[in-house]
C-alpha positions in Angstrom: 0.0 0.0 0.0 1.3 3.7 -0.7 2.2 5.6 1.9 0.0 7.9 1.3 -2.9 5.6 1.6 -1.5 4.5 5.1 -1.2 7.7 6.4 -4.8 9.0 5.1 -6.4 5.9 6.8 -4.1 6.0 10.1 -5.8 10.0 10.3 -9.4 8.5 9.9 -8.9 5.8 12.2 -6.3 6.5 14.8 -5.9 3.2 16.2 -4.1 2.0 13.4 -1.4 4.2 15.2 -0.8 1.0 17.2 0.3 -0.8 14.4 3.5 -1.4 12.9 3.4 -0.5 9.3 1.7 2.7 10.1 4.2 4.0 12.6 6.9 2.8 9.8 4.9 4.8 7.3 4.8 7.4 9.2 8.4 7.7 9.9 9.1 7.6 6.6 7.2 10.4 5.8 9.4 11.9 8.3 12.8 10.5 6.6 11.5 12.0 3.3 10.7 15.3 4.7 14.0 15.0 6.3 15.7 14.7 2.9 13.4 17.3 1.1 12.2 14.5 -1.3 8.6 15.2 0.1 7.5 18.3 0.9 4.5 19.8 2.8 3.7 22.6 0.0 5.5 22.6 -3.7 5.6 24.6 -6.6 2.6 23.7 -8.8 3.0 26.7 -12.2 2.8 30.4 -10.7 0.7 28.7 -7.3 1.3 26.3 -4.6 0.0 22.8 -4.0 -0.8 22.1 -0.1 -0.1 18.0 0.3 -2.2 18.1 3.5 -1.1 13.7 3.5 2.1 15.1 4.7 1.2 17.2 7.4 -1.2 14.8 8.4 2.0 12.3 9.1 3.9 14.8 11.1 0.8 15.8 13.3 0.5 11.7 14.3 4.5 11.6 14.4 4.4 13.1 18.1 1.8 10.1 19.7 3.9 7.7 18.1 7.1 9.1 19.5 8.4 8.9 23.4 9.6 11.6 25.1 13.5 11.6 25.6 16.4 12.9 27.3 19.0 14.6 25.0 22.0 16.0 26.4 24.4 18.2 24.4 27.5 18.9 26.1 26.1 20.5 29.8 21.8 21.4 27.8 19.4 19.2 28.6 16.7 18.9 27.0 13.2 16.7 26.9 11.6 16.2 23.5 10.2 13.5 21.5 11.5 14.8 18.3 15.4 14.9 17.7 17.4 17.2 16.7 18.6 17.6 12.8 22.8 16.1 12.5 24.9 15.8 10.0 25.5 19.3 8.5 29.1 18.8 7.4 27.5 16.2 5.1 24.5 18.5 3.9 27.3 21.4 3.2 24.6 23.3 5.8 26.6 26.1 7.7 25.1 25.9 11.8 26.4 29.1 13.6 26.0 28.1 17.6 23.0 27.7 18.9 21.5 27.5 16.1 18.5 24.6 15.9 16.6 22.6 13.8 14.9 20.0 14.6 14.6 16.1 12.6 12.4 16.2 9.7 13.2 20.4 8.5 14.8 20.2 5.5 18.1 22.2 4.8 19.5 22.5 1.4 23.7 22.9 0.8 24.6 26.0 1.4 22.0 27.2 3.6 23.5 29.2 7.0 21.6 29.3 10.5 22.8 32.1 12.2 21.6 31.2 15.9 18.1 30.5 14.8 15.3 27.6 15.2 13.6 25.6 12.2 10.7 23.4 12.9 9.9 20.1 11.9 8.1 20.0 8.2 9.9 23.4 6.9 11.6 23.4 3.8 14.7 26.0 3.2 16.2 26.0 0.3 19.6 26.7 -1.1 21.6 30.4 -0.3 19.3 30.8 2.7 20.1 32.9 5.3 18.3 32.4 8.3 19.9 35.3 10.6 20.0 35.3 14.0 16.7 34.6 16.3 14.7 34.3 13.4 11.9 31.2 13.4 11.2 29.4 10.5 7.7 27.8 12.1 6.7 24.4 11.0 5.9 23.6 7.5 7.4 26.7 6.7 8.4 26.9 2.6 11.8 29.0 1.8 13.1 29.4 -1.6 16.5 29.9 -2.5 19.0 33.2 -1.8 16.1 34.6 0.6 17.6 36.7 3.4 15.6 35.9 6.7 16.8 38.7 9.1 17.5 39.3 12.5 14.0 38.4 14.8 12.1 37.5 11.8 9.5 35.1 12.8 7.6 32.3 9.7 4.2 31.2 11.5 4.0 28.0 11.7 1.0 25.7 10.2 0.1 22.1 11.5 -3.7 22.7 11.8 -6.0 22.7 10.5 -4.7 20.5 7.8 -6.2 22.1 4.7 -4.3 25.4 5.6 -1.5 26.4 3.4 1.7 27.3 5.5 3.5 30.0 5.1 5.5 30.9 1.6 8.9 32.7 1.0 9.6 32.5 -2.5 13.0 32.6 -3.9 15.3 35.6 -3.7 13.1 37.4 -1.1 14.3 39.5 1.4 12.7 39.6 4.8 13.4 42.6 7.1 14.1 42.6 10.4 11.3 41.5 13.0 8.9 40.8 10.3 6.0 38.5 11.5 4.8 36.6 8.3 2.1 33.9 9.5 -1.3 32.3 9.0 -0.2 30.9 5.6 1.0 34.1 3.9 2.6 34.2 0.6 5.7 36.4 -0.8 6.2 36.7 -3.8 10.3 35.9 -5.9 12.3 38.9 -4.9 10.1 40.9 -2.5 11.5 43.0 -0.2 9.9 43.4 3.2 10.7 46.6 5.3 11.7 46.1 9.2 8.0 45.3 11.8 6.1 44.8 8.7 3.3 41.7 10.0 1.5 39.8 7.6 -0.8 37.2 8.1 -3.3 35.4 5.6 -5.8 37.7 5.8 -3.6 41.4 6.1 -4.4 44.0 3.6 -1.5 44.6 1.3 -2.3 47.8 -0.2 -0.5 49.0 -3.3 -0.4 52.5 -3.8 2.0 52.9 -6.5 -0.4 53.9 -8.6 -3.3 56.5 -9.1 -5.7 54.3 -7.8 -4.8 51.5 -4.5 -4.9 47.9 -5.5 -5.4 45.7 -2.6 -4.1 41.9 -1.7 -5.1 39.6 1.0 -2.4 37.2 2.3 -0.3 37.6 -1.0 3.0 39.9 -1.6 3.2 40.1 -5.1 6.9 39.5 -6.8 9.8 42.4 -6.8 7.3 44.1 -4.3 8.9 47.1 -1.8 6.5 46.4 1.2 6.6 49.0 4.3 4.5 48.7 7.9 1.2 51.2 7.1 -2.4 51.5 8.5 -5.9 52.7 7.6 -8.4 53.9 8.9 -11.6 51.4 10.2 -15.2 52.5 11.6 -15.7 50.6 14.7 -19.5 51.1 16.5 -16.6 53.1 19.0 -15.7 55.3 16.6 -13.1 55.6 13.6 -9.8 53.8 14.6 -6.0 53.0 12.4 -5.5 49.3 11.7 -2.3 47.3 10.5 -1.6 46.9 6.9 1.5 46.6 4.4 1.7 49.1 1.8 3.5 48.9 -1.6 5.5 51.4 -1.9 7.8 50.5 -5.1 9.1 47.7 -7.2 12.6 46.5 -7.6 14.2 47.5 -10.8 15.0 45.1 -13.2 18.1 46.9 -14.7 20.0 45.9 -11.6 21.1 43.0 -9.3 19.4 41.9 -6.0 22.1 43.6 -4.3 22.0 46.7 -6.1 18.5 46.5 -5.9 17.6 46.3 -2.6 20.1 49.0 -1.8 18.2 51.2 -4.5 14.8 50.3 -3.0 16.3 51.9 0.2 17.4 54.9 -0.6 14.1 55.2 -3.4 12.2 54.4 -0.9 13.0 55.1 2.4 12.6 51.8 3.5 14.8 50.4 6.4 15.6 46.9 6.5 
């Protein structure tokens, strides 16, 4: 039987747990995550394809799993997932105390400043994930995306048919972002320092004569700055949260240059 098939009937019926090829399957799952051959969210054209199997299998990973004692040098600590190994091997540069846990993938060449990934994420190759940022579980990273200082990628285990959240490749994340609740940002994006996005922000851009507003969704070589605007409450008129377009990245230049030019264009700190 596929492992998909294992999985979808151990979630229906969860006393399959206590049987042996499920817990294999579901371990495997793990291993592939582990590996990056199977991922929670992929690629599917110019959208994304949720495999809610997979995050199915790591939600019933933790029953299956005891809770242990790992001890690193004179931490403790008391888990019942382990902790990722082997980064030589990968060609994955871990900067003390950096973390990710068994069942994150890492791609060669990806550096962990002192940082945390969860179990289910996927960062791809170039990444830098700068120190104290969180890439939350199920988390999807492209390549040559800057995650900076205190930047902080919800995580998404439940419910199932949610998408997690999105980084696509060459995006730059300012520092303490909050990007959660399955948010998507677009190839190249730049996102200003504080700017919080979840699934359902308003992402206003007002580049133009007229605003054009997104839900959830940065669109590519986007300049996005922390805004507001301006709500009737039954309490009276009151300034909510949004992201505001401000600009786009130029295309004559390189992703250095450009973020550098979207700076000084647009006043945007980072």
């Amino acid at each position: 039987m596929a492992l998909r098939d294992i999985i979808e009937q151990a979630w229906n019926n969860r006393e399959l747990l206590q049987e042996s090829n499920t817990v294999e399957a579901i371990r495997a799952v793990i291993e592939e995550l582990d590996k990056g051959t199977l991922r929670v969210a992929e690629p599917n054209g110019d959208d994304w394809q949720v495999n809610e199997w997979v995050k199915k299998a790591v939600l019933m990973y933790f029953p299956i799993q005891a809770m242990k004692t790992i001890e690193v040098g004179p931490f403790e600590f008391h888990d019942k997932i382990a902790l990722k190994r082997n980064y030589e091997q990968l060609g994955v540069r871990v900067v003390p105390h950096a973390v990710a846990r068994y069942g994150a993938y890492l791609a060669k060449g990806v550096i962990m400043m002192p940082s945390y990934v969860n179990i289910g994420a996927y960062v791809d190759s170039g990444t830098m994930v700068d120190t104290w940022a969180t890439v939350g579980s199920c988390a999807q990273v492209g390549k040559n995306v800057h995650l900076s200082g205190g930047v902080g990628l919800g995580g998404v285990l439940e419910p199932v048919q949610a998408a997690p959240v999105i980084i696509e490749d060459g995006a730059f994340i300012g520092s303490r972002s909050i990007l959660v609740e399955g948010c998507r940002i677009g190839k190249e994006a730049v996102i200003g320092a504080g700017v919080t996005i979840t699934g359902s922000s308003k992402i206003i851009d007002v580049t133009g004569s007229e605003q054009k507003i997104y839900n959830g969704y940065v669109p590519p070589r986007s300049v996005v700055i922390p805004g507001s605007y301006t709500k009737s409450f039954p309490a009276g008129d009151f300034q909510v949260p949004c992201a505001l377009i401000i600009g786009q990245r130029k295309e004559s230049t390189d992703l250095k240059t450009s973020l550098n030019d979207a700076l000084r264009d647009n006043a945007v700190a980072v």
